[in-house]
C-alpha positions in Angstrom: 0.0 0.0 0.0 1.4 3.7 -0.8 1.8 6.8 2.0 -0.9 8.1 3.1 -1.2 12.1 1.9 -0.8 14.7 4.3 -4.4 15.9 4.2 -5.6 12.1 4.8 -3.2 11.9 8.3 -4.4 14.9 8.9 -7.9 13.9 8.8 -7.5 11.4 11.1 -5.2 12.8 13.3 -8.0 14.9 14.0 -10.9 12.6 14.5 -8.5 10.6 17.0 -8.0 13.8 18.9 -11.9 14.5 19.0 -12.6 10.8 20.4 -10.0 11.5 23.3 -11.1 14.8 23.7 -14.8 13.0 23.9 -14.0 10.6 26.3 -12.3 12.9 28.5 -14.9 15.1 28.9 -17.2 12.0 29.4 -14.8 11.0 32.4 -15.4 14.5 33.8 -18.9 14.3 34.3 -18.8 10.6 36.0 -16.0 11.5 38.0 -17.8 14.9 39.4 -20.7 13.1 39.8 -19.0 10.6 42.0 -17.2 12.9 43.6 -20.2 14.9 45.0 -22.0 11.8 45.9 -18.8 10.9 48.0 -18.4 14.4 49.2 -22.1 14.5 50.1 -21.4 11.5 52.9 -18.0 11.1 53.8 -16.3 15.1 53.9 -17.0 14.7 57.4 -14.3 12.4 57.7 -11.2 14.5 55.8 -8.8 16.5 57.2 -9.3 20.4 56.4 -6.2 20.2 53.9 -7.6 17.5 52.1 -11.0 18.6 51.6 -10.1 22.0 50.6 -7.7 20.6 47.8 -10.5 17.7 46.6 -12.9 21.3 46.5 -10.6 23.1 44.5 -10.1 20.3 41.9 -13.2 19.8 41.5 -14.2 23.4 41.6 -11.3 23.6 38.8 -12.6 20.5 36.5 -16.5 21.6 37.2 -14.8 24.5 34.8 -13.5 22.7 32.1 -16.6 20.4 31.5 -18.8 23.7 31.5 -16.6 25.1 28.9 -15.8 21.9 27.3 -12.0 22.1 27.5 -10.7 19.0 27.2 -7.1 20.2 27.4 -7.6 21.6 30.5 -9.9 18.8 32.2 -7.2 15.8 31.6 -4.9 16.3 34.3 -7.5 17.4 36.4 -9.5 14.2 35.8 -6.3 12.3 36.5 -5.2 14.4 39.6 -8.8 13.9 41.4 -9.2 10.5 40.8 -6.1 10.1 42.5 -7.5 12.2 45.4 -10.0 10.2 45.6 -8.7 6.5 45.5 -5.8 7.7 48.2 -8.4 9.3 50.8 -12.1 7.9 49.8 -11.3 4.6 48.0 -13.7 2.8 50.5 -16.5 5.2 49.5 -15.8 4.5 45.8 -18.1 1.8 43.9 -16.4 -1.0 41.9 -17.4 -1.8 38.8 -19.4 -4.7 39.6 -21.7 -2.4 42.4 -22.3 -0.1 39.1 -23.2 -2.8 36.6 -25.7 -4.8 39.6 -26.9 -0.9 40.2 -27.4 0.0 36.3 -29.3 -3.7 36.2 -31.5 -2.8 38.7 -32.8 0.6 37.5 -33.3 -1.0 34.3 -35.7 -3.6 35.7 -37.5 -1.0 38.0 -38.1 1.1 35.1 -39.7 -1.8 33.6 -42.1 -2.8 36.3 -42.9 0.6 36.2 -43.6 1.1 32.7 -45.4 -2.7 33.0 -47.5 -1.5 36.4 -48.9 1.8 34.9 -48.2 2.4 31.2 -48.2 -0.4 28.6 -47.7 -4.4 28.6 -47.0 -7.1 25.9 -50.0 -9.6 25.8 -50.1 -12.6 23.3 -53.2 -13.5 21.5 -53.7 -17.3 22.2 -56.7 -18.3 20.5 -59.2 -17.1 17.3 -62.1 -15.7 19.0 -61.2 -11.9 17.9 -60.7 -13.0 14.3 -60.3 -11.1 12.2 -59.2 -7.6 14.1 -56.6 -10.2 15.8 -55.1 -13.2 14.9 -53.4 -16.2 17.1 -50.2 -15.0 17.5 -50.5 -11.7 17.2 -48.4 -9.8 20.0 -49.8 -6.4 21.0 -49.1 -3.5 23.3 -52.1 -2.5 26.0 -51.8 0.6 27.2 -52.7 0.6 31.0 -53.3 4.0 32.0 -56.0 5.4 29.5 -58.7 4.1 32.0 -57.2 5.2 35.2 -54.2 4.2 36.9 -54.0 0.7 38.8 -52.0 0.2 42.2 -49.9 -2.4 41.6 -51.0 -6.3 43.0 -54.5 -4.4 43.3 -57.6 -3.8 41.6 -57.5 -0.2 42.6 -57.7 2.5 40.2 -56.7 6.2 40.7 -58.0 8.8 38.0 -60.2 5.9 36.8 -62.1 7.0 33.0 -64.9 5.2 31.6 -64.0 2.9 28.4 -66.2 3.7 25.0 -68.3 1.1 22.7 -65.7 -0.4 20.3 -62.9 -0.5 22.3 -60.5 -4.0 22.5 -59.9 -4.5 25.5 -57.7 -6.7 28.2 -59.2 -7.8 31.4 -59.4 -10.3 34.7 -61.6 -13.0 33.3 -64.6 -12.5 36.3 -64.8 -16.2 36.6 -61.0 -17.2 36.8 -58.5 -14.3 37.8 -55.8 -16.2 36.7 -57.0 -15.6 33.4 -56.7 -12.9 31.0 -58.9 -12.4 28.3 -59.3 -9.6 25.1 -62.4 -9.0 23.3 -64.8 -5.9 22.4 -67.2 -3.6 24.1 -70.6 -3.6 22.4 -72.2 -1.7 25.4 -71.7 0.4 28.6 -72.7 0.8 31.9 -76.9 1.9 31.6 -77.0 0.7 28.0 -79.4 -1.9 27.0 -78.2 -4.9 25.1 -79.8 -7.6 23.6 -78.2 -10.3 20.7 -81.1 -11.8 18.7 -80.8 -13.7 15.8 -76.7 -13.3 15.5 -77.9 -9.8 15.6 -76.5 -7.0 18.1 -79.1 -4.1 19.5 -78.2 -1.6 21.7 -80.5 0.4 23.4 -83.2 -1.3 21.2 -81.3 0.1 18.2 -79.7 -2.4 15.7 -75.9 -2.4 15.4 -75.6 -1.6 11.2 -73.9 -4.1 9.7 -73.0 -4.6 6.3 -71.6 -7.7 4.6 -68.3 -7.5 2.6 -67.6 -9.7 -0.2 -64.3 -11.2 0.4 -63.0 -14.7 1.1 -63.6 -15.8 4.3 -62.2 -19.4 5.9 -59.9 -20.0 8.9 -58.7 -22.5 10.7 -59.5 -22.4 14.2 -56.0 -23.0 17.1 -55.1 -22.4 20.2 -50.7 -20.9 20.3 -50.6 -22.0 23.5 -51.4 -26.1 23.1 -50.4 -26.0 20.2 -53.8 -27.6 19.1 -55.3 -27.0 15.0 -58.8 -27.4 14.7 -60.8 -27.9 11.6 -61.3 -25.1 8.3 -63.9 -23.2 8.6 -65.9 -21.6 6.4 -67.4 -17.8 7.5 -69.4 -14.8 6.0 -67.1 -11.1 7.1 -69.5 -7.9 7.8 -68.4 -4.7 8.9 -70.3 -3.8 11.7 -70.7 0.0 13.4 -71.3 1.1 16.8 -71.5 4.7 17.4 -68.5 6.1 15.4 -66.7 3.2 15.5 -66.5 1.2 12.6 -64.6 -2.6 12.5 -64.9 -6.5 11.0 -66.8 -9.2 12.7 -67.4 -12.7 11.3 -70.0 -15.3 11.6 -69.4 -19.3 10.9 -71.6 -20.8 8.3 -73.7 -22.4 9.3 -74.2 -19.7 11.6 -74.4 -20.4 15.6 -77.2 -18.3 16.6 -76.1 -16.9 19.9 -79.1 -15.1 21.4 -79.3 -12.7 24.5 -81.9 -11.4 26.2 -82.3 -7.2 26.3 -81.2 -6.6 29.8 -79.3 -3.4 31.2 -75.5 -3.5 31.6 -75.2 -2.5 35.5 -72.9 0.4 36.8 -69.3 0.0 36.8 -69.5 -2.8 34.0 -69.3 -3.5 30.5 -70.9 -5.9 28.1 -68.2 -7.7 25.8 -68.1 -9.9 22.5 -65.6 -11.5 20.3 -65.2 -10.1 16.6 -65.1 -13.9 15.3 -69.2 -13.9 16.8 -69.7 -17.5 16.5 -66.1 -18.8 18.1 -65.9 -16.8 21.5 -66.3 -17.4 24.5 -67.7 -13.4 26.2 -70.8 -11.8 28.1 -73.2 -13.7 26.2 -72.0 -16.5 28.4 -70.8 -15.5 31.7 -72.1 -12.0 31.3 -70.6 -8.3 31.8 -66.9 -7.1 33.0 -66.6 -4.9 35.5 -64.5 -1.9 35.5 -61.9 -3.2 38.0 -61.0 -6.1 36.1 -59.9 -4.0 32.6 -55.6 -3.8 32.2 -56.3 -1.9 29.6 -57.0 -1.0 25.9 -55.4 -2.5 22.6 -53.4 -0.3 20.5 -50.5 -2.0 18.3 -49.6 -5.2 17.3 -45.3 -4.8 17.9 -45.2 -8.5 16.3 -47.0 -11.6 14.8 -46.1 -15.1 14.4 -48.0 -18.3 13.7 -48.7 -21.5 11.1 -48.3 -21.9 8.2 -46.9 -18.3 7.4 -44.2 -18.0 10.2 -43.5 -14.4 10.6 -46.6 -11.9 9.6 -44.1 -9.1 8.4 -46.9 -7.4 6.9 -48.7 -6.8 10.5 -45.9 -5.4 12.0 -47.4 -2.2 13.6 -50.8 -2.0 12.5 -53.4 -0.5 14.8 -56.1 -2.5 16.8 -58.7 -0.1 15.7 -57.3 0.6 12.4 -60.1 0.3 10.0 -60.0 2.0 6.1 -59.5 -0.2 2.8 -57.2 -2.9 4.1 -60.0 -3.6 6.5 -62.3 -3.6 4.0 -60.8 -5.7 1.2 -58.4 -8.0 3.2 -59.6 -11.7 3.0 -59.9 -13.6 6.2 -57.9 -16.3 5.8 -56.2 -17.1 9.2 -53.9 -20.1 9.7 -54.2 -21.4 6.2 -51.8 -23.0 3.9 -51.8 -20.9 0.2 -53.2 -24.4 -1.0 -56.0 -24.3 1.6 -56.8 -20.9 1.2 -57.8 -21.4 -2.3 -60.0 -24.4 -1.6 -63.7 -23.5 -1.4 -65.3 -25.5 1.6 -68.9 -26.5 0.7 -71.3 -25.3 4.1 -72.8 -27.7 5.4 -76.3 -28.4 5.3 -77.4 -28.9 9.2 -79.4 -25.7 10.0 -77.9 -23.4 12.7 -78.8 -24.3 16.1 -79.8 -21.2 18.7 -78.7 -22.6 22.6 -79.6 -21.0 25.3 -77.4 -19.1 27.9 -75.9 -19.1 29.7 -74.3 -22.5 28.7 -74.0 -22.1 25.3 -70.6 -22.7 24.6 -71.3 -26.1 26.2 -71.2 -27.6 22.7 -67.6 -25.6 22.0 -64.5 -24.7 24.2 -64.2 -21.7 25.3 -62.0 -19.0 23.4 -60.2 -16.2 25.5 
């Protein structure tokens, strides 16, 4: 290889010089920081002559970091981290204390942000097909219905949730549980499901049918366990100003509910995929206690046969324009198995009563 030119050892003469210079003025600031924190509980224990000359130097270097002069803050970096391991070494932390220290903020900043502003859930199952799928991996923001004291159902600032929200909550009947779904209708609403139809306040939900292809395959992430194809009609379905995808099986499970009020303090919930969820229909409405919190992203999205769902990276829970509109449901097919047209069966759809009328299904968080 030839010499170098002058103006390229130059060049990086100088970029060398502004790295030390960097890094010295980076030592300045953890040094005077440790210094005060030192000072703060141990000057008691120096000699006046040491304490004065530890104030001057770092009265001196205080200085040269406001006026970021690297030239002058070397030797004084040098000469008071020698004043410092000769008269306060015990005082000083090793490198070890600062890594286990820098650890442990990290994870309390965590639990914090977990306890009152957003957690990772996973969707397990296909019962809020097709806003979500199994697999899916969303963020639920925490505080936008009050604020919960941790290892408590006790909210501070506590805000009343809307009709069309997805939300997280305590599954009433299990607490160990946590399950996502839909509010159709709030506390002093009337609701009532006749006919695989939804009324609130003895006003019918509109709901309009799209044509695309609709078939699925219904699983559960967490078993592991893939059910059978099934074949399903998509509407989009409004309530209030909110506008969103439902789906019905066909034949069509006729889930009926009689009109009855939802009670103070609760909500009424129900499962986009209608016909393959387990919600208020069956063990009837949420109270406000038990809600984590409200959808808002999906951060990532894995499952058969695709693998990695690239494409929902970052959508919105309550997105809906055109790619709501037009998208096919086809959840946890094969390419080959999407294109396959299942004939419906013939056996007319049966309407159970409730409760107990996912007796003839499992359940589906």
């Amino acid at each position: 290889m030839g010499r170098r030119s002058k103006v390229e050892r130059s060049a990086a003469g100088g970029f060398t010089t502004w790295r030390r210079n960097l890094r010295t003025l980076k030592d300045a600031k953890a040094l005077l920081k440790e210094s005060r924190r030192i000072l703060k509980r141990h000057r008691g224990g120096l000699k006046q002559p040491v304490a004065q000359e530890i104030d001057e130097t770092v009265q001196a270097l205080e200085q040269a970091y406001k006026d970021k002069d690297a030239v002058a803050a070397r030797p004084l970096v040098t000469k008071q981290d020698r004043l410092l391991e000769r008269h306060l070494d015990f005082a000083r932390k090793s490198a070890f204390r600062e890594y286990i220290e820098s650890i442990g903020i990290a994870v309390l900043i965590a639990l914090l942000l977990r306890a009152f502003v957003v957690e990772a859930f996973k969707i397990p199952s296909g019962s809020m097909i097709p806003t979500l799928k199994v697999g899916d991996h969303i963020f639920v923001t925490k505080f936008l219905y009050g604020l919960r004291v941790p290892f408590t159902r006790v909210k501070f600032f506590a805000r009343s949730p809307n009709r069309g929200d997805v939300i997280v909550f305590i599954f009433p009947r299990d607490p160990s549980k946590d399950f996502i779904k839909r509010i159709v209708a709030v506390a002093g609403d009337e609701i009532e499901v006749r006919d695989n139809v939804v009324y609130v306040n003895g006003k019918r939900l509109a709901k309009r049918k799209l044509n695309v292809p609709c078939r699925y395959r219904d699983q559960d992430s967490d078993t592991g366990e893939r059910g059978e194809i099934r074949t399903c009609v998509a509407f989009e379905e409004q309530n209030g100003d909110r506008h969103y995808r439902v789906i019905h099986d066909v034949p069509s499970l006729s889930l009926d509910y009689a009109r009855k009020k939802v009670p103070p303090g609760h909500v009424f919930v129900m499962g986009d995929n209608r016909d393959n969820s387990h919600d208020s229909r069956a063990w009837g409405p949420v109270p406000y206690e038990n809600i984590k919190g409200k959808a808002m992203i999906i951060w990532w999205s894995s499952g058969p046969p695709e693998g990695i769902r690239w494409s929902r990276f970052f959508d919105l829970v309550h997105a809906f324009g055109p790619k709501q509109k037009t998208a096919p449901v086809q959840d946890g097919l094969a390419p080959s198995e999407a294109t396959q047209e299942k004939t419906p069966s013939a056996t007319p759809a049966r309407t159970p009563s409730l409760p107990g009328a996912r007796s003839a299904r499992r359940g589906r968080r």
